[in-house]
C-alpha positions, -999 to 999 in steps of 0.1 A, spaced: 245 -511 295 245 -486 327 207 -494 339 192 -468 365 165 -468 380 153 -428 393 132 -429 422 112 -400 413 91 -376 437 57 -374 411 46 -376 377 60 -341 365 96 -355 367 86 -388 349 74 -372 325 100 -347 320 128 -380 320 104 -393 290 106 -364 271 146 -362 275 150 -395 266 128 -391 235 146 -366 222 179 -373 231 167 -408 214 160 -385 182 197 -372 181 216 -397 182 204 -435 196 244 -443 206 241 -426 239 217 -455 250 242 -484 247 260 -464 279 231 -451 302 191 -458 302 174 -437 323 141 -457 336 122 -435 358 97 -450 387 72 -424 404 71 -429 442 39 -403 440 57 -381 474 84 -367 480 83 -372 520 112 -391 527 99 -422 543 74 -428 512 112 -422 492 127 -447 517 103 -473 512 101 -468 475 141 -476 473 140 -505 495 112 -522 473 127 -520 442 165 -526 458 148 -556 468 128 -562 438 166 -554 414 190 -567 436 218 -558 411 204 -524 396 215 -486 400 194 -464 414 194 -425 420 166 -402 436 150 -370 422 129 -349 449 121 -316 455 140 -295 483 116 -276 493 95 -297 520 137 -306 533 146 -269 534 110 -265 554 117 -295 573 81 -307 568 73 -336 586 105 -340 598 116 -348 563 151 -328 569 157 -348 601 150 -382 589 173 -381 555 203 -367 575 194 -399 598 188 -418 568 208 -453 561 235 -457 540 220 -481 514 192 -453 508 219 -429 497 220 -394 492 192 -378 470 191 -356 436 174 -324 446 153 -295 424 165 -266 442 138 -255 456 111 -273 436 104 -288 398 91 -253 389 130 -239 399 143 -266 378 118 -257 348 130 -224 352 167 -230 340 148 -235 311 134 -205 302 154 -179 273 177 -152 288 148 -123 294 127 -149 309 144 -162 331 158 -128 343 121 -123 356 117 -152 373 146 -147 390 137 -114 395 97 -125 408 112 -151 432 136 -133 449 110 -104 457 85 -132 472 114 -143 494 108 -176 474 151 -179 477 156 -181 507 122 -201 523 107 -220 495 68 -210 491 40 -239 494 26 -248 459 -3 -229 459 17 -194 464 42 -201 441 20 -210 410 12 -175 409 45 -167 397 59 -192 379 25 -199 354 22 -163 338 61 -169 326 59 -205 315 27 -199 294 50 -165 280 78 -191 272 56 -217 258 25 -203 248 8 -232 269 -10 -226 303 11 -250 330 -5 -282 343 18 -301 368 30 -337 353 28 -322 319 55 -299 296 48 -285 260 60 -307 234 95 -296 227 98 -278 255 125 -303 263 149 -301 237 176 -281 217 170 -244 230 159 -254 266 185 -275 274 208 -254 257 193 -226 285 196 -249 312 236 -254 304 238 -216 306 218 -205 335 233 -228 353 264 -207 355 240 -181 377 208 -195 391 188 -180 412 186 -207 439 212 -230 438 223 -261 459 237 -259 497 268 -274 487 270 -298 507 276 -340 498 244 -344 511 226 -332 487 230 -338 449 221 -313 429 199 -328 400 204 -300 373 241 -304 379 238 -344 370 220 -334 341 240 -311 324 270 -338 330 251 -362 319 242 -343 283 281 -335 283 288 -368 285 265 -384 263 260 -359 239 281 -346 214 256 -323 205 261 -303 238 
């Protein structure tokens, strides 16, 4: 069995890796003799709390696999430096697994056609595409659609029940195709949604 570990920025994307394993786990259990996602929450996504997450548990699994799930937004900002220290960064911390911008942008992908369209459409007018807002601007405009979508207000480290499953990862596969902030396209910087919807390809016959 294929083992790894995700270093993950918070409790929103541990969370969200519980809920795909459950219900992938509900599908069809024979993906899991390949891959087994175990995800381990580093509480920041400032790259020298990161850092010193992956050196711990390199140390701590000497033989494992590891990957890292952040958000790009303080790296597009360059908040503390955070740009200029992974770029610096060495090689056994490898490159990382972005949300482009942030875990609400990767919630998005999510959302039904006519949803989405309006957050795509909301973003783009706050400028949110091209400098990623600060959390406290940007709830403004993602809550309103998610609690449309799921009939739930949003709280950050928690998702509706269901909300990963069938019809949102079957959105996520689509709008994927034409998202409204994608990745630099660059090898520095992995794009998690990509990963994912390989990763369902792969191990899912049922996508």
């Amino acid at each position: 069995m294929n083992v790894v570990s995700v270093i993950c920025e918070g409790s929103s994307e541990v969370n969200y890796i519980v809920r795909l394993k459950a219900y992938l786990a509900e599908l069809d259990l024979a993906w899991m003799m390949d891959t087994l996602l175990i995800p381990i929450n580093a509480g920041s996504g400032n790259f020298h709390v990161i850092e010193q997450r992956i050196r711990a548990e390199r140390k701590r699994q000497r033989h494992g696999n590891f990957m890292t799930w952040v958000d790009y937004d303080i790296y597009r900002r360059n908040d503390n430096r955070c740009l200029d220290a992974y770029l610096r960064r060495r090689k056994d911390v490898g490159a990382f697994y972005f949300s482009f911008h942030n875990f609400e942008d990767f919630l998005a992908l999510h959302f039904d056609d006519v949803r989405y369209g309006r957050y795509c459409e909301v973003v783009a007018k706050a400028g949110h595409v091209d400098m990623p807002l600060h959390g406290a601007e940007y709830g403004g405009l993602f809550d309103p659609i998610y609690l449309d979508f799921t009939g739930e207000p949003y709280r950050k480290g928690m998702l509706s029940y269901g909300f990963v499953g069938k019809e949102g990862l079957e959105n996520l596969i689509r709008h994927m195709k034409n998202r409204a902030i994608g990745p630099v396209g660059e090898s520095e910087y992995g794009d998690f949604a990509m990963w994912l919807v390989e990763f369902l390809e792969r191990h899912s016959p049922n996508f």
